[in-house]
N, C-alpha and C positions, 0 to 999 in steps of 0.2 A: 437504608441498607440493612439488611440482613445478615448474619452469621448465625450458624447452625456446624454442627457437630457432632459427627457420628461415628460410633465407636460402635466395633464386632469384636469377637473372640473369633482369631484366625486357629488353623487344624493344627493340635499340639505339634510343638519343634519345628513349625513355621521358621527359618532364619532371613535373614535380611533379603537374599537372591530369590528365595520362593516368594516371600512380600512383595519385590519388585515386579516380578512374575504373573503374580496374580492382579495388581495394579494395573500394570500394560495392556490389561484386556479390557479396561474402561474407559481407557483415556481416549479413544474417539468418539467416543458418545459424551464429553462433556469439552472437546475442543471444540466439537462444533455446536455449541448448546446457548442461544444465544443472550439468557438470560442469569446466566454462572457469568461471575465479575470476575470471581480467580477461586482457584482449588489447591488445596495441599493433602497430598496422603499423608499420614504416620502410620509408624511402626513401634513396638514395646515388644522385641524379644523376650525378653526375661516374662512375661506375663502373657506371650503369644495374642496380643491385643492392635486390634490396626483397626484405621478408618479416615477421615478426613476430615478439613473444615474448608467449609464454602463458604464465598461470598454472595449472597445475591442483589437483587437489586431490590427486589419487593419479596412479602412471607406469601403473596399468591403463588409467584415464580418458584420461588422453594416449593408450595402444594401442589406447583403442577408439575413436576419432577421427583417430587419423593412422595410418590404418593405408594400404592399397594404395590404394584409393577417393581417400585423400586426395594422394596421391601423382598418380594419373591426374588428377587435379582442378586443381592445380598447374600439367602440362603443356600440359592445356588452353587454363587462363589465360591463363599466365605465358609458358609455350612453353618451359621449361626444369624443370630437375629439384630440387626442395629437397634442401637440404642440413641437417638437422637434428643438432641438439645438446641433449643433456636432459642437468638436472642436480638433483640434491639442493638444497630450500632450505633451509640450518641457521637462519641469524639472520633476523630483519625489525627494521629501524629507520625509528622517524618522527620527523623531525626535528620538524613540527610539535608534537608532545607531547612531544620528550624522552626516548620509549624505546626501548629494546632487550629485542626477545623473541625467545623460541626457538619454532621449529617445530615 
């Protein structure tokens, strides 16, 4: 599995309803995305900073969704440039059940 992490500078004085706002215009293109495992938007008012972290299944899956398309898509938005971070996931723990597995 994969996790990656992308971070924009949203349009200064962005507050939480405008984050929401702008967010809702992407969420059908990664509900029905069938190689995204789960997605999280944030938000950082004080720093006008937003972006999300995805799961994937494979770092192909991740290149073939973020690739330039996603990049231009971002600028449109957001009006600034992702800054993205992928990374290997080794362990998953659930606290509600008590375990620890590997990936």
């Amino acid at each position: 599995m994969i996790v990656e992490i992308v971070k924009f500078e949203l349009p200064p004085k962005t507050n939480r309803e405008a984050a929401l706002n702008l967010y809702q215009q992407s969420t059908g293109k990664w509900l029905s995305n069938p190689d995204l495992i789960q997605k999280y938007y944030f938000f950082d008012e004080e720093r006008a900073l937003g972006g999300g972290v995805y799961y994937w299944q494979s770092r192909e899956a991740m290149e073939r969704w973020h690739g330039t398309d996603y990049s231009m898509m971002v600028r449109k938005l957001y009006g600034s440039e992702p800054q993205i971070e992928v990374f290997d996931a080794l362990l998953h723990l659930d606290p509600s059940t008590t375990s620890v597995s590997r990936i």
